[in-house]
C-alpha positions in Angstrom: -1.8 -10.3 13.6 -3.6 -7.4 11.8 -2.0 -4.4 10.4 1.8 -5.4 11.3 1.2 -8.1 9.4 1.1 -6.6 5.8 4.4 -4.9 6.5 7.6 -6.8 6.2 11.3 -5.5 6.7 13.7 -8.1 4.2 17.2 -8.9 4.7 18.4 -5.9 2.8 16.6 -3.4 5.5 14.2 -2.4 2.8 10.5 -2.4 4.2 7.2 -4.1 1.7 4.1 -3.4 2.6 1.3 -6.2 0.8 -1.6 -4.1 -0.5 -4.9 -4.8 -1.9 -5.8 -2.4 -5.1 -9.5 -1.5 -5.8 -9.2 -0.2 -9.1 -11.5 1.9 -10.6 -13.1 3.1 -7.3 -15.4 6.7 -7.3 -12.7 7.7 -4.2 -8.9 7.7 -3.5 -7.1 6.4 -0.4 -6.7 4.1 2.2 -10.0 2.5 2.4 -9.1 -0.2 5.4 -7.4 -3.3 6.4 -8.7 -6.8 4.7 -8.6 -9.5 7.6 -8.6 -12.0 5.7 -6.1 -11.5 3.3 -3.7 -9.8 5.7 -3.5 -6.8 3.4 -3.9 -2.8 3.6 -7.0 -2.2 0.9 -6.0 1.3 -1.4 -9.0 2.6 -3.7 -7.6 4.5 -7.0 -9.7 6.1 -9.8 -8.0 5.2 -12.2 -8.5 1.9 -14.5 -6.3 -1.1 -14.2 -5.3 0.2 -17.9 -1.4 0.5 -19.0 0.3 0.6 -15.3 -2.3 3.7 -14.7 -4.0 2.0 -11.4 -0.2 1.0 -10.4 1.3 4.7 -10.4 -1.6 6.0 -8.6 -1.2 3.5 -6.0 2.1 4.5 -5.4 0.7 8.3 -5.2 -1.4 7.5 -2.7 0.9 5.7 -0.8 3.5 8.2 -1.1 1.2 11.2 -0.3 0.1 9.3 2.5 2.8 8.2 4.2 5.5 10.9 3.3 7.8 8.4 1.2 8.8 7.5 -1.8 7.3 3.9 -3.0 7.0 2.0 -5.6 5.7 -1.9 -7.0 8.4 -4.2 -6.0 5.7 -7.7 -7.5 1.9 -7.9 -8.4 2.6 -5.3 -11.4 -0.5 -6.9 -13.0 -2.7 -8.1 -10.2 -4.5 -6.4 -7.7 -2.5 -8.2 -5.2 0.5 -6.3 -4.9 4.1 -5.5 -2.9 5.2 -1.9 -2.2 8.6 -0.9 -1.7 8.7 1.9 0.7 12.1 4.1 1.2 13.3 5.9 3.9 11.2 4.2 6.8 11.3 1.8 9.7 8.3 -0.7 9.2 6.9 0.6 12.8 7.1 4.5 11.5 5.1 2.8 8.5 2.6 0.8 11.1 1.7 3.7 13.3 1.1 5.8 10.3 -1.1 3.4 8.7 -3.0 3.3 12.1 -3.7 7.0 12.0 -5.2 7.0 8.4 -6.9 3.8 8.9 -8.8 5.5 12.7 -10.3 8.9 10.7 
């Protein structure tokens, strides 16, 4: 399934994508896909403190893929549901491919 499988289009036309935070990390980004989870992996500084780890997420994503974002479920988990606006879930997919190759 890989990659396409993390990103979802609901009834409503809005697009999730299911991500895996590592919070806390020494760098910032999109670290990879886990397989066995089905779920893009993001690495963020900052500590799982106060919604910090949660709004740099969403700066990564959005830096990342050009679009706004933010955490539609999993506000105090590391498994978590981002909302991304103004997107087609395959715009989303081949961008995630590109980051995910270099």
């Amino acid at each position: 399934m890989g990659l396409s499988g993390c990103v979802q289009t609901t009834l409503d036309g809005s697009v999730l994508i299911e991500v895996e935070v590592q919070p806390g990390a020494s760098r910032q980004g999109v670290i990879g896909f886990n397989e066995w989870r089905g779920r893009l992996q993001v690495a963020v500084k900052a500590e799982a403190q106060k919604g910090k780890a949660n709004h740099a997420v969403c700066a990564v994503l959005s830096q990342s893929l050009g679009a706004k974002v933010s955490v539609v479920a999993g506000h105090t988990t590391r498994l978590k549901k981002i909302s991304v606006e103004g997107m087609d879930a395959s715009q989303i997919i081949s961008r995630l491919e590109v980051l995910l190759e270099s």
